[in-house]
C-alpha positions as CSV (number, residue, x, y, z in Angstrom):
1,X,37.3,36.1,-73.5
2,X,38.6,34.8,-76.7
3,X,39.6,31.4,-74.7
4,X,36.3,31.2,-72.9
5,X,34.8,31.4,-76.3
6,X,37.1,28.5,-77.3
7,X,36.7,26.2,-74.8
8,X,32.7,26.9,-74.9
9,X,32.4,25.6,-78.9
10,X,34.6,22.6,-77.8
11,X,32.5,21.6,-75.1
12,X,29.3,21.9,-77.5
13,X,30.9,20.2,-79.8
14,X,32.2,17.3,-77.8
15,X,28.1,17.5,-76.4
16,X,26.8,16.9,-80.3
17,X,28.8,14.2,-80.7
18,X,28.1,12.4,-77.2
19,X,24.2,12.9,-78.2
20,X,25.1,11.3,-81.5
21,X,26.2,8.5,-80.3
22,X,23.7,7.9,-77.8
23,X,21.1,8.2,-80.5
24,X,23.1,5.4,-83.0
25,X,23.0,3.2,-79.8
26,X,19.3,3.8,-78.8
27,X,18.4,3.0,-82.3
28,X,20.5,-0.3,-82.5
29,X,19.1,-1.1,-79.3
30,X,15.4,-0.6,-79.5
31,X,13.3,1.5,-76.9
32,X,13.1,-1.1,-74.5
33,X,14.4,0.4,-72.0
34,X,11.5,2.6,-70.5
35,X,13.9,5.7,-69.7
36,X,15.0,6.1,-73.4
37,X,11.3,8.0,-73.7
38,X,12.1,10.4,-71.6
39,X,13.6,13.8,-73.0
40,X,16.3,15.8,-71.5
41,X,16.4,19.4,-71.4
42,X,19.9,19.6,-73.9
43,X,17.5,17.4,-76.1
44,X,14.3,19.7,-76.4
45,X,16.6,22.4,-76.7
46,X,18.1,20.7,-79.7
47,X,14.8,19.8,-80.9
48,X,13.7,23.0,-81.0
49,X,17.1,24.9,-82.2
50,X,17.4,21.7,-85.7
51,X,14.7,23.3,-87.4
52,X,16.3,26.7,-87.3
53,X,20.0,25.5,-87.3
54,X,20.2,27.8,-90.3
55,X,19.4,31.3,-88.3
56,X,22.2,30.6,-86.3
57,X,24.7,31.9,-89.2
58,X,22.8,34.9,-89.2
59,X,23.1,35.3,-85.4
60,X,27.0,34.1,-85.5
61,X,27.5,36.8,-87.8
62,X,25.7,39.2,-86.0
63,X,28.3,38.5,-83.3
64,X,30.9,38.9,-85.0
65,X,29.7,42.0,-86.7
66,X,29.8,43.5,-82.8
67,X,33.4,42.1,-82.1
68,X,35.1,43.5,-85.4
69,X,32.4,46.9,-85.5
70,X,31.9,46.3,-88.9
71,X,28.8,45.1,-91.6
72,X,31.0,42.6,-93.7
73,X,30.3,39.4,-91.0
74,X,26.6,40.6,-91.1
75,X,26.1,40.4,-94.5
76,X,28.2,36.6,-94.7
77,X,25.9,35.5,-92.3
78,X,22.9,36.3,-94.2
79,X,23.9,34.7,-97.4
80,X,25.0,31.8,-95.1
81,X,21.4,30.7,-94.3
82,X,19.8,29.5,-97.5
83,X,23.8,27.9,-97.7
84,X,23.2,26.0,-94.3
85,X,19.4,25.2,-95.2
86,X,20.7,23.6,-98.2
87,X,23.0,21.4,-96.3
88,X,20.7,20.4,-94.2
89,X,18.3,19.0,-96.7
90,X,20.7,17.8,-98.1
91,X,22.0,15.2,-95.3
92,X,18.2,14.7,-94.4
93,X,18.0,13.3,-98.0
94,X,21.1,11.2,-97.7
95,X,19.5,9.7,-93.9
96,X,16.2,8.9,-95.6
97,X,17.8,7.3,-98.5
98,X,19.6,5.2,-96.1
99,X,16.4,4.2,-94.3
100,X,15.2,3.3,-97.5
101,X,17.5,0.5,-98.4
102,X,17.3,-0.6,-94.7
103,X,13.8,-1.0,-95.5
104,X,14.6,-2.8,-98.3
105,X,16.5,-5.1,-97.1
106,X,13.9,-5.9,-94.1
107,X,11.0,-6.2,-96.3
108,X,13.2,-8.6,-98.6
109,X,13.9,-10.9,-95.1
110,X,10.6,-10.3,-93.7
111,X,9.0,-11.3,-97.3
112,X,11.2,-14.6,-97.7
113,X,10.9,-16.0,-93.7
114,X,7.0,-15.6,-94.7
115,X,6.9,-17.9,-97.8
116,X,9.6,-20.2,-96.1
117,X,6.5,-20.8,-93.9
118,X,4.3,-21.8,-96.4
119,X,2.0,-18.7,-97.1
120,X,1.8,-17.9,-100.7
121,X,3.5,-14.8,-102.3
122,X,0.8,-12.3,-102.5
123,X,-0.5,-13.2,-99.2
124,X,3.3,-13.0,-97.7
125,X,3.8,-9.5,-99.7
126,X,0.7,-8.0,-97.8
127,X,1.9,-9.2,-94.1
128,X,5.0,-8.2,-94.3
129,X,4.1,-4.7,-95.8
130,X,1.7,-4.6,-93.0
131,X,4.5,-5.5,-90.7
132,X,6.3,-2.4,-91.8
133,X,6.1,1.2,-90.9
134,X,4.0,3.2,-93.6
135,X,6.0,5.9,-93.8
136,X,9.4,3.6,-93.4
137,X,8.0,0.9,-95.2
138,X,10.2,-0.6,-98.2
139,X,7.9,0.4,-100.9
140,X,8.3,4.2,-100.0
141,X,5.4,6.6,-101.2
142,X,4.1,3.6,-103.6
143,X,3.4,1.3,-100.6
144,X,-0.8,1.5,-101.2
145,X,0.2,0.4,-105.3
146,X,1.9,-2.7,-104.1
147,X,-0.3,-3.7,-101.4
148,X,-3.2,-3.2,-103.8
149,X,-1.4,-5.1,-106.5
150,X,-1.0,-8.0,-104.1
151,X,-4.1,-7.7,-102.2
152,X,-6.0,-7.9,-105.9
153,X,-4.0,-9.9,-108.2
154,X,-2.7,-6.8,-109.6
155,X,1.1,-5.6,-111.5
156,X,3.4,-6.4,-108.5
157,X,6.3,-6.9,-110.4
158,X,5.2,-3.1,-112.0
159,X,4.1,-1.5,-108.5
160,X,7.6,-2.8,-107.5
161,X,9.4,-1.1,-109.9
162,X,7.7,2.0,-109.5
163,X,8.5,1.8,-106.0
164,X,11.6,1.7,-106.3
165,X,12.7,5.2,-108.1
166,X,12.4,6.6,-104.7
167,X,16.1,7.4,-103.6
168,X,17.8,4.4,-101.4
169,X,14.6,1.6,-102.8
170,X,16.5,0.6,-105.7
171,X,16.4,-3.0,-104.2
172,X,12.9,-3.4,-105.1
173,X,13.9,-3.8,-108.3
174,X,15.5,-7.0,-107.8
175,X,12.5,-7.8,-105.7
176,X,10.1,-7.1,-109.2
177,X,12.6,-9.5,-111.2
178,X,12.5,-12.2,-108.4
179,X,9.0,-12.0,-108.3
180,X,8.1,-12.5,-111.7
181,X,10.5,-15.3,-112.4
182,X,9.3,-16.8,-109.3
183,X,5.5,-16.7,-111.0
184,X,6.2,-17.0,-114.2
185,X,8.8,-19.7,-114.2
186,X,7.6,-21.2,-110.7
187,X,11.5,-21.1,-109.6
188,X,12.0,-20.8,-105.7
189,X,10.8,-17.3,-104.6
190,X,12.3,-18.0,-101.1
191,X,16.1,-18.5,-102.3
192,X,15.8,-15.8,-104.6
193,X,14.9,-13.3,-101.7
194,X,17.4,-14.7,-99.8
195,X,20.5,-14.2,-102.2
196,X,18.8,-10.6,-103.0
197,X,18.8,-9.8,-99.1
198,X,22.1,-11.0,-98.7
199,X,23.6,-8.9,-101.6
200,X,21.7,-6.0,-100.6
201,X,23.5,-6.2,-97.2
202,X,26.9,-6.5,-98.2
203,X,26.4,-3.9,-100.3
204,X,25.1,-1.3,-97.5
205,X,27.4,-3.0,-95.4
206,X,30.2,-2.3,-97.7
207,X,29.7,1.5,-98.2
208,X,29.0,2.0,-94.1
209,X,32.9,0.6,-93.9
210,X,33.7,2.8,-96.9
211,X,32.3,5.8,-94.8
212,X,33.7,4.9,-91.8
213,X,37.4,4.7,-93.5
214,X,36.7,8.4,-95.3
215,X,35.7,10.0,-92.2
216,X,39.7,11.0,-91.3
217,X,39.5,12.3,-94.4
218,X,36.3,14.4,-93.8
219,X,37.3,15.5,-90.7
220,X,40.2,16.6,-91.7
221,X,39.0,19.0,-94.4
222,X,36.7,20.5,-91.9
223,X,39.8,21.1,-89.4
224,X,41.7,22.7,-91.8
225,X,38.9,25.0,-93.0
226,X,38.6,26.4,-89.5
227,X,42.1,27.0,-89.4
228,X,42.1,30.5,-90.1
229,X,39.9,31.6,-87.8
230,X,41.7,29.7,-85.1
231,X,44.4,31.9,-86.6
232,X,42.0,34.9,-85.9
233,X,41.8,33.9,-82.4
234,X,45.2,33.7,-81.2
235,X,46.3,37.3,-83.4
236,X,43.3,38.9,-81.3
237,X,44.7,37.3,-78.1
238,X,48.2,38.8,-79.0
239,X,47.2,42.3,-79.3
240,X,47.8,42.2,-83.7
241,X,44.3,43.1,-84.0
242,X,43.5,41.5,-87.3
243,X,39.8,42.2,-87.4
244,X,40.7,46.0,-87.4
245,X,43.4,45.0,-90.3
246,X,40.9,43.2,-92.0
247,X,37.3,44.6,-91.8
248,X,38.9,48.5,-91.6
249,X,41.6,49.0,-93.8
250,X,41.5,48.3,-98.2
251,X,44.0,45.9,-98.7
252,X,42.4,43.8,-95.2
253,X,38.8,44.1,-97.3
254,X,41.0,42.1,-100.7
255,X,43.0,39.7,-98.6
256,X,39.6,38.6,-96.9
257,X,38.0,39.0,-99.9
258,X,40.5,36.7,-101.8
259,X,40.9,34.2,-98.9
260,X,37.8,33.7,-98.1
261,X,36.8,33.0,-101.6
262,X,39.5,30.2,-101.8
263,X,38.5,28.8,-98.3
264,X,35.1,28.1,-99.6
265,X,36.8,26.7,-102.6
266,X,39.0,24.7,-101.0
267,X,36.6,22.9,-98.5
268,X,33.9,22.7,-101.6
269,X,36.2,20.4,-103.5
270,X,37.8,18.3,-100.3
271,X,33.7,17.7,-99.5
272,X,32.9,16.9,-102.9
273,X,36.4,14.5,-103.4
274,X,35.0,12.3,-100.0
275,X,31.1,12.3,-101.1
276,X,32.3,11.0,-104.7
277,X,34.1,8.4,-103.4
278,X,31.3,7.3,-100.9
279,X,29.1,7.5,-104.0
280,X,30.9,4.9,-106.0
């Protein structure tokens, strides 16, 4: 049973990431292809089970409240749900930061390719924050101040900057200071955008190689914080019956108590070592 289990989490596992990928590819790739629109059954199902990805601590410790007979796994899984909802926003925030500065750095190549052709800046500004998504588009929730500012000869250089305390816009405020020398010193607007697009992408490129080269890392950490249960496994599947050592007798309760407390620990600071050095 206990290797039935096993081999059923692997192969979910090993599903997740398959889906993963074949979302990062349908994205570079564009919906083109007319079958990418339709929906497999795995994918409602996830769709329906991401918004309640947190519950599933509850009912994971409800499980193994049955398998050991005893409350403690109940009540973990309970306190795990705000826990997981937490994470959750949390990496939603990190995605929609990143769309931002993709954003960014679209409206800064979409903005320069229209003045290059000869349209003039506030005229340019408007068509290529029409050519972007409103809810996508590089001047976040201030996109209607900027298109008013350039639709009416308004602040753009301040609508910009505004724009840009939205996590993962802080490119628009190289945008604002190219802009305004650009109108108040007549310089190039076009080369400026340029160099700011370019710098923008190295330095997105940059930290997507600096992720990719701290994911061993991250992995790792998350490997050895299901160790012990692994461990849990394979006693169980000897006959040592370490749930019933654990969740029945007193010193079980203060051994789980203590190692549990510095497994949390333990993964808390390995997570929080990787995401510091992604941050810098």
């Amino acid at each position: 049973m206990w290797a039935a289990a096993l081999c059923a989490g692997g192969a979910a596992w090993l599903m997740a990431l398959r889906n993963q990928e074949a979302r990062r590819l349908r994205s570079l790739l564009g919906p083109d292809d007319q079958r990418t629109s339709r929906t497999s059954p795995w994918r409602r199902v996830q769709a329906w089970a991401r918004p309640r990805h947190a519950w599933w601590c509850l009912a994971a410790g409800s499980a193994a409240a049955l398998l050991a007979q005893s409350v403690v796994p109940l009540a973990v899984g309970a306190a795990g749900v705000p826990l997981a909802a937490r994470v959750r926003r949390a990496r939603d925030a990190r995605r929609e930061r990143q769309r931002r500065g993709d954003a960014v750095i679209a409206l800064c190549g979409e903005l320069a390719g229209e003045v290059r052709a000869g349209r003039q800046p506030g005229e340019a500004l408007r068509l290529a924050l029409d050519e972007a998504d409103s809810g996508e588009g590089g001047a976040g929730a201030a996109r209607s101040a900027v298109l008013a500012a350039a639709r009416f000869g308004g602040d753009v250089p301040g609508a910009l900057r505004e724009a840009a305390r939205d996590p993962g816009a802080e490119g628009l405020l190289g945008l604002a200071a190219c802009w305004r020398v650009a109108v108040d010193r007549g310089a190039g607007l076009a080369a400026g955008l340029e160099r700011l697009e370019g710098a923008l992408r190295a330095e997105r490129d940059q930290r997507a190689d600096l992720r990719a080269q701290l994911a061993g890392a991250r992995s790792t950490a998350v490997m050895l914080a299901g160790l012990p249960a692994l461990g849990l496994l394979m006693g169980s599947a000897l006959g040592a019956q370490p749930l019933r050592v654990l969740f029945h007798t007193g010193p079980g309760l203060v051994c789980l108590a203590a190692g549990g407390a510095l497994e949390s620990i333990g993964a808390w600071w390995a997570l929080r070592i990787v995401r510091g050095a992604e941050e810098r």
